[in-house]
C-alpha positions as CSV (number, residue, x, y, z in Angstrom):
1,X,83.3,23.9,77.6
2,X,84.1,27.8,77.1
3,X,86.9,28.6,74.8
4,X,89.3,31.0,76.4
5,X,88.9,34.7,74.4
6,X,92.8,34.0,72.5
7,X,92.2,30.5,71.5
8,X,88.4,31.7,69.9
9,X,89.8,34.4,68.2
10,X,92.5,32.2,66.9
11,X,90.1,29.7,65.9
12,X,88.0,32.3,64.3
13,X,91.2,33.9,62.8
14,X,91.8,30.4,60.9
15,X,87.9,29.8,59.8
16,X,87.7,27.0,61.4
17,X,84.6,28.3,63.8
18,X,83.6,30.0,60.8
19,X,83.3,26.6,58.8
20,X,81.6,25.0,61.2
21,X,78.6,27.1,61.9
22,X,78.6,27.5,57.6
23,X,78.5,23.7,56.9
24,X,75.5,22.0,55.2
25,X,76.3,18.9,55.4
26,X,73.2,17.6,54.3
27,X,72.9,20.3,51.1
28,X,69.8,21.0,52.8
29,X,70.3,24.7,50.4
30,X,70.5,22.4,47.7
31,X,66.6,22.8,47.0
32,X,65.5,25.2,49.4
33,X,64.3,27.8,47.1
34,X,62.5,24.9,44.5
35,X,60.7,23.7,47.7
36,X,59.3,27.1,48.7
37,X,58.2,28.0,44.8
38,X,56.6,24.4,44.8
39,X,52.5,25.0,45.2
40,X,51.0,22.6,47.5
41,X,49.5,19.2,45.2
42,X,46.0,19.7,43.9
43,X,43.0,17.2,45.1
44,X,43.6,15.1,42.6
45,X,47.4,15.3,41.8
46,X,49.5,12.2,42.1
47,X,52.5,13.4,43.5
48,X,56.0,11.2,43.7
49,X,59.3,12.3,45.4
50,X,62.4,10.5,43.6
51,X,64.8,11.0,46.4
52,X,68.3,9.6,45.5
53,X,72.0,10.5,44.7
54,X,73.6,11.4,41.1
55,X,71.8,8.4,39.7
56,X,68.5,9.8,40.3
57,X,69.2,13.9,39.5
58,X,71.2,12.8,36.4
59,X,67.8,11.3,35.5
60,X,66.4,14.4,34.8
61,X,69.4,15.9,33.5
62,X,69.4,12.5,31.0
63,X,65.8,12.0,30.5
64,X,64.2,15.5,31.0
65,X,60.8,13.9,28.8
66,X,60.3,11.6,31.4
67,X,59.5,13.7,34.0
68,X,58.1,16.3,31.9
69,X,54.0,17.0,32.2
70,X,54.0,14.5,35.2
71,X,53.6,15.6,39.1
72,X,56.9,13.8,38.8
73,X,59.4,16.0,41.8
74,X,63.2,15.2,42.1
75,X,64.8,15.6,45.1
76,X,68.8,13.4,44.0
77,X,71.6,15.3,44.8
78,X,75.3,13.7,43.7
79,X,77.2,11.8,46.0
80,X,74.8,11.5,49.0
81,X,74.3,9.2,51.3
82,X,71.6,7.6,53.4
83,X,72.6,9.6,56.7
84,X,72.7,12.9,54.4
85,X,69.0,11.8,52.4
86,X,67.6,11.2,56.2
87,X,68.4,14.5,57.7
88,X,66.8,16.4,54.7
89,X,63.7,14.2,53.8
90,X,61.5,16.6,56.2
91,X,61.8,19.4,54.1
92,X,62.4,17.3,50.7
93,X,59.6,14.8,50.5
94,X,57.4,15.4,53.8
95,X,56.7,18.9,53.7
96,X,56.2,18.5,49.5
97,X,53.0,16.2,50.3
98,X,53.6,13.4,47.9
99,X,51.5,10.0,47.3
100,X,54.2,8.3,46.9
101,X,58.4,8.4,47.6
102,X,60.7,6.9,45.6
103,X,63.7,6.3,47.3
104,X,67.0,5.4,45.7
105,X,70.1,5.0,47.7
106,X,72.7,3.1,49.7
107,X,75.6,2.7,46.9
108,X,77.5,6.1,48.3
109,X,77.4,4.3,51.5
110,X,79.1,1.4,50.4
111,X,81.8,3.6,48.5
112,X,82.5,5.3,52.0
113,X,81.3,8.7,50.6
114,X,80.9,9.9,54.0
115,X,83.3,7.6,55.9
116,X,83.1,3.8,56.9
117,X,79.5,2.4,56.7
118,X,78.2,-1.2,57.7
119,X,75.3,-2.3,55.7
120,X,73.2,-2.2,59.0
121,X,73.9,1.4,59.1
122,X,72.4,1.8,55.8
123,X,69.4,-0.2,56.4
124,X,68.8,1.9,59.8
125,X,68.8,5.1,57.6
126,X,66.7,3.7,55.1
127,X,63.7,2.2,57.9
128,X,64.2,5.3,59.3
129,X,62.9,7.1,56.2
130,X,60.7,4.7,54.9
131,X,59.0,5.1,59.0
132,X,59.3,9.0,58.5
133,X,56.8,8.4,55.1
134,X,55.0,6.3,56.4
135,X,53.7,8.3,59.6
136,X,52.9,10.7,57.0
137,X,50.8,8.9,55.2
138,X,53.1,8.5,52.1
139,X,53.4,5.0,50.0
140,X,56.8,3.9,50.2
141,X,59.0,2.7,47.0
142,X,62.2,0.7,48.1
143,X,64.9,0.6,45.2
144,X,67.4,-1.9,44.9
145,X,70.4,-0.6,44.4
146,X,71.9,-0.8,41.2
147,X,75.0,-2.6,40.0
148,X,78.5,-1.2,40.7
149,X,81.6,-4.2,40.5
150,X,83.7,-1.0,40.6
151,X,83.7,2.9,41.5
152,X,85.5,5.3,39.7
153,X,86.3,7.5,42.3
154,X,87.1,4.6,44.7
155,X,88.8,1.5,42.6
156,X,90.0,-0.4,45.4
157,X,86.9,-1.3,46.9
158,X,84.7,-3.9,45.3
159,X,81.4,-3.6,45.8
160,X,79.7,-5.8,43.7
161,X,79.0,-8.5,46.7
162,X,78.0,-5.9,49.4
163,X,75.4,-4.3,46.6
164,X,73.8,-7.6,46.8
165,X,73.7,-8.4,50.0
166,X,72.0,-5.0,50.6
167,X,69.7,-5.8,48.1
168,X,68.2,-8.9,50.0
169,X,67.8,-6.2,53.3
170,X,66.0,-3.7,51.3
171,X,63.5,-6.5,49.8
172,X,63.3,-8.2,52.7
173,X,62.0,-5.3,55.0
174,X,59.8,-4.3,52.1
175,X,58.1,-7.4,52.2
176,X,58.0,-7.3,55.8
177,X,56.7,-3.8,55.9
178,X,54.8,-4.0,53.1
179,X,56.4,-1.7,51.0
180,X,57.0,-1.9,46.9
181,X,60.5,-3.1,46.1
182,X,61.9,-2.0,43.1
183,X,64.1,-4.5,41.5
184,X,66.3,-2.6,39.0
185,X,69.3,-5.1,39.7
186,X,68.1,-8.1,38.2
187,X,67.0,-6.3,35.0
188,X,70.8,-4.6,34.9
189,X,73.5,-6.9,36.1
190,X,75.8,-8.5,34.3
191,X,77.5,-11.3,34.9
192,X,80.2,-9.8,37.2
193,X,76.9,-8.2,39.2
194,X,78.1,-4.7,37.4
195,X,76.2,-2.8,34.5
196,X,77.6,-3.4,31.5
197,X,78.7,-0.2,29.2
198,X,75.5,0.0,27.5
199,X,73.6,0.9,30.7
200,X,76.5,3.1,32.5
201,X,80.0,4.3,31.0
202,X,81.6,4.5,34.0
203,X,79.9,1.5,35.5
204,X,77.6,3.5,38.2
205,X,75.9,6.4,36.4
206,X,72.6,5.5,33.8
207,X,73.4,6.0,30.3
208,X,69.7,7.2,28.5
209,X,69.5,3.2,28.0
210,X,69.9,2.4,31.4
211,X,67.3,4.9,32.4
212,X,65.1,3.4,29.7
213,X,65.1,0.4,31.7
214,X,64.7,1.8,34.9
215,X,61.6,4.1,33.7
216,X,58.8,1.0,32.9
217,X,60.1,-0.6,36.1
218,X,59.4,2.9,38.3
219,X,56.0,3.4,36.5
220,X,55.1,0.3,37.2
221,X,55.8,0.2,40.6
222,X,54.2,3.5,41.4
223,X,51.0,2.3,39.8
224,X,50.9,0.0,42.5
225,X,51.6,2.2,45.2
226,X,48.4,4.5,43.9
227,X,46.0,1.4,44.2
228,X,47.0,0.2,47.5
C-alpha cells in the first residue's frame, strides 16, 4: 500500500519512517568492523565461535586470559535472544570459518527480552542454527542454559522450571543429532535450580568463579568436537 504524500511526510516528520529503515534489530553493527579485520583461519587453526548473550561477552570482559593466545572468537552480545543470534549467525560464525560453534542461549527468551516466547520457539531458533553450522561443515556445541530462579530486570517471572525443561530439549536434540551438550547446569544449580552468589551476584551473570567452572567444562567439550 502507497502512503499518501501528507501522511509520508508526517510520518517522516515524526521519525517514525526514519526509525524503521535505521533499526538493527539484530545488532548486526555490533561486530561488523571485528568480522571484516578478522583474517581468514590458517590450515591448521582450530577456530571456535562462542555465540551467546551478556553471559558469554562478559566472559571476555571477566576472564580476558582465557581467551587470550587461543583462536578463541566471541561473538555474545547482552540481552539477545535466539531469534536475534539466528538472523546474525551468517555473518558472525559462518562467514568466520570456525571448527567449531559454541552456542549459548535461550535464557533472554524465557525473560521475554524480545516479547512472549514458548520454549518450542526457542528450540526452532536453536535447530535452526545448529542446521545453519552444520551445512557448513561446523561441529556444533549445544549449552545448557544456566541457572536463573529469578531475573533482575524481570522479578515476576520465575524461571527456574522453564530453564529446565529447556535444558532436556536442548540435550535431547543433541543427542538426537549428534551434537555435544554442554551441561553447565548441573555443575551450577543450587538447590532452588538458581546459581548461588558465589557463581553470579545478581543470580544470572558469571562471577570469575562461575566462569571458572564453565571454562574446563567448554575445553572439554570442544576437544571432543575436534576429534569427531
Amino acid at each position: 500500500m502507497k502512503l499518501k504524500p501528507t501522511l509520508l511526510a508526517l510520518l517522516m516528520g515524526l521519525g517514525i519512517i526514519n526509525g524503521i529503515k535505521g533499526q538493527d534489530w539484530p545488532n548486526l553493527s555490533q561486530f561488523q568492523e571485528d568480522n571484516t579485520k578478522l583474517s581468514k583461519p590458517t590450515a591448521n587453526e582450530n577456530r571456535v565461535v562462542f555465540m551467546g548473550n551478556s553471559i558469554t561477552i562478559g566472559w571476555i570482559d571477566s576472564r580476558p586470559e582465557f581467551f587470550a593466545d587461543k583462536p578463541y572468537v566471541n561473538r555474545g552480545i547482552s540481552g539477545q535472544t535466539t531469534p536475534q543470534m539466528l538472523v546474525r549467525f551468517r555473518p558472525d560464525v559462518i562467514k568466520l570459518q570456525p571448527k567449531v560453534v559454541v552456542l549459548l542461549a535461550g535464557t533472554n527468551d524465557i525473560a521475554g527480552n524480545t516479547g512472549p516466547s514458548t520454549l518450542e520457539m526457542i528450540m526452532d531458533n536453536i535447530k535452526s542454527m545448529a542446521d545453519l553450522a552444520t551445512a557448513n561443515d561446523i561441529k556444533v556445541i549445544l549449552s545448557s542454559s544456566l541457572p536463573a530462579s529469578k531475573y533482575p530486570w524481570k522479578p515476576e517471572m520465575q524461571p527456574a522450571q522453564k530453564i529446565v525443561d529447556l535444558n532436556k530439549m536442548i540435550k535431547a536434540y543433541a543427542e538426537e543429532k549428534g551434537h555435544i551438550y554442554l551441561d553447565y547446569f548441573s555443575a551450577m544449580a543450587d538447590e532452588r535450580n538458581g546459581l548461588p552468589k558465589k557463581y553470579a551476584n545478581d543470580g544470572v551473570h558469571p562471577t570469575v568463579e562461575g566462569y571458572k567452572v564453565m571454562e574446563p567444562l567448554v575445553e572439554k567439550a570442544i576437544a571432543e568436537a575436534l576429534q569427531n
